[in-house]
Every structure is written in C-alpha cells, then in structure tokens.
N, C-alpha and C positions, 0 to 999 in steps of 0.2 A: 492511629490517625485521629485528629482532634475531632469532633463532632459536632459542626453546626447546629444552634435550637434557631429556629428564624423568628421564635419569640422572644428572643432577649436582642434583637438586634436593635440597637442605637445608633446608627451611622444618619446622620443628619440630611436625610432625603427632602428632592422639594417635590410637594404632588406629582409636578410633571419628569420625573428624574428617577427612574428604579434602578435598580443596583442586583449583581451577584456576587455572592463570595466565593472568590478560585479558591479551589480547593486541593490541597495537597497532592492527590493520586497522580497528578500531573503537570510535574517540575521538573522532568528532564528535557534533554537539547537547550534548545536557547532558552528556552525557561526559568534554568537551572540557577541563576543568580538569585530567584524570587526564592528559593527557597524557604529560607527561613523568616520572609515577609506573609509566604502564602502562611506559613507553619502556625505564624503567630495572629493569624486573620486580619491583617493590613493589605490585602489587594483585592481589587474589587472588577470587575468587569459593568464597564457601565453601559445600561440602557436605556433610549430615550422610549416614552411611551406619554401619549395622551389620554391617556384612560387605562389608570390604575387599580379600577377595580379589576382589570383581568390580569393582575400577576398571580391571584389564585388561581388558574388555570393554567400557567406554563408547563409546557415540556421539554421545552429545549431553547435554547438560543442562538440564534443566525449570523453569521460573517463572512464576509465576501474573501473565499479566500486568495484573491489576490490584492486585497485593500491594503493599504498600507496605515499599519497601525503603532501605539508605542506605550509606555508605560511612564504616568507621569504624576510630580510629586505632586501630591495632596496636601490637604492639613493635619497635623497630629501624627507624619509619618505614614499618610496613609499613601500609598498608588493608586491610579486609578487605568486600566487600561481602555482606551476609546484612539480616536482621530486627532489627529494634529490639531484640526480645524475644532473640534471642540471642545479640547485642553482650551485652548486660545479663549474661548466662548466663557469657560468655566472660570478662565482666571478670572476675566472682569466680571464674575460672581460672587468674588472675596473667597473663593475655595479652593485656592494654592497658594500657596507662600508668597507668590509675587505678583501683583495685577498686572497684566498683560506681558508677563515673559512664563510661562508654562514650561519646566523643564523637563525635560525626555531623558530617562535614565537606562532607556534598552527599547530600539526599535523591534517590530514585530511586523508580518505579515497575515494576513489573515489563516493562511495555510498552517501559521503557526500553532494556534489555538483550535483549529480539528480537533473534535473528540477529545478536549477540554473538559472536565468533572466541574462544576459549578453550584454550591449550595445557593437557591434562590429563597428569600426571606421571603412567607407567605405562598408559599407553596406546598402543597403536601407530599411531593416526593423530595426522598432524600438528599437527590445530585439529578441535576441534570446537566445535558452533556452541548456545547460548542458544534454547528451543523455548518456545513456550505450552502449557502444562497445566494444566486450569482444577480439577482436583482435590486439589492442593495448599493442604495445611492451612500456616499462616505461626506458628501457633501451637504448632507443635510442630518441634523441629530447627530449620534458619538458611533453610527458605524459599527454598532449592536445591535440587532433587534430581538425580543423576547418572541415567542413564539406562542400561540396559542389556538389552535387547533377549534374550542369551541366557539371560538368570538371572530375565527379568521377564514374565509371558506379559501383563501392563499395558502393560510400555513396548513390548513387540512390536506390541499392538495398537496402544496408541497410534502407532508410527512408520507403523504399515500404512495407518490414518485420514489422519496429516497426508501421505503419497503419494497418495494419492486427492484429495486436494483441490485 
C-alpha cells in the first residue's frame, strides 16, 4: 500500500479549504471504481474549516451518514468527494474543468464512507478514519467536517459518546 508523507503534499489548498487523501485500505463496494484513482493519490475527501491551524490536531473526520454525497472531477484528474452544493461552489472557483457545471462521476452516501482510512496532510497520525455525525448541516461547507478533539469541546464529546458505544 502506497504511503502518504503529508510533507510533500502539493495539492493547491486555499487557507480556508483542507483536504484528506483517501486512502487505499478502503475501496471496496461502491468504492471500488476509485480504485486505481485512490491507488495513484487523485482523490481527496474535502474539508471546510475556518481555522487551519487545527489540522494539526485531527483525529478523525465526520459525515452525516445519511448525506448525500458524490465524487467529482477536479483539476489535473484529481476527484474531490464533498456535496453537490459545494462541487457547484467550487466550480465557480476555477477548480473543475468547467465553471458552473461540476461533474458527478459516482454518487455516494454518507454511510458509504463509514470507517473510511484517510491520510490527513499535517497531521501526525498515519490514517485517520470517516466517523458518523448526525449534526452535520450538507448545506453549508462540502459536508465534511475534520475533527479535533483539542480545539472542539463537540468533537471531545462526541469521541467520548462513540467510546462508550
């Protein structure tokens, strides 16, 4: 399995815009067409976040999993999975192929990326892992959220909820 460094990552992030790289361990079911996109580090699970100094603290990433999500083209070949609504956002960014038509190459559900393996760039663990969060608005941001535990007294609880279960 290839090995993410999250210090050579180059993917052309804006302040407010973090990103993870899906990572291989988990491309079966519906997945299974990314394969050899995950393989080759072209897909990416996007995150909105206002405050990027705390991607050094992630531990996991949050999705609603009954959102309706999808996988759509980038620039350079790259996918990006998030929200219909913020493919849309993203085109008229100049960061897909076509401003304002955002193309969808395999829809997704949130259920679908459950326990998802995700190398996060600026993080100090290896993979972290796709969590349920059933308070996740899809209509605002790409319908990701990073997680972090020291800067969120939310995601604290939340991690402390899903250890109990």
């Amino acid at each position: 399995m290839p090995q993410y460094d999250g210090s050579s990552c180059t993917h052309p992030c804006s302040h407010a815009r973090a990103h993870t790289h899906y990572d291989t361990a988990n491309t079966a079911g519906v997945l299974a067409p990314l394969e050899a996109d995950v393989a080759a580090g072209r897909v990416f699970l996007m995150a909105a976040t206002l405050r990027p100094e705390t991607m050094y603290g992630q531990t996991n990433a949050w999705a609603l999993p009954d959102g309706r999500y999808g996988v759509f083209k980038g620039l350079n070949g790259e996918l990006y999975i998030m929200t219909a609504r913020s493919a849309l956002n993203l085109s008229y960014q100049e960061r897909t192929p076509k401003r304002g038509e955002p193309e969808c190459v395999l829809e997704l559900t949130g259920q679908d990326l459950m326990g998802a393996p995700v190398a996060a760039p600026n993080c100090p663990h290896e993979r972290i892992h796709v969590l349920p969060l059933l308070t996740i608005l899809t209509n605002k941001g790409t319908g990701i959220v990073t997680s972090v535990p020291s800067d969120s007294p939310d995601d604290y609880t939340a991690l402390q909820v899903r250890a109990e279960l």
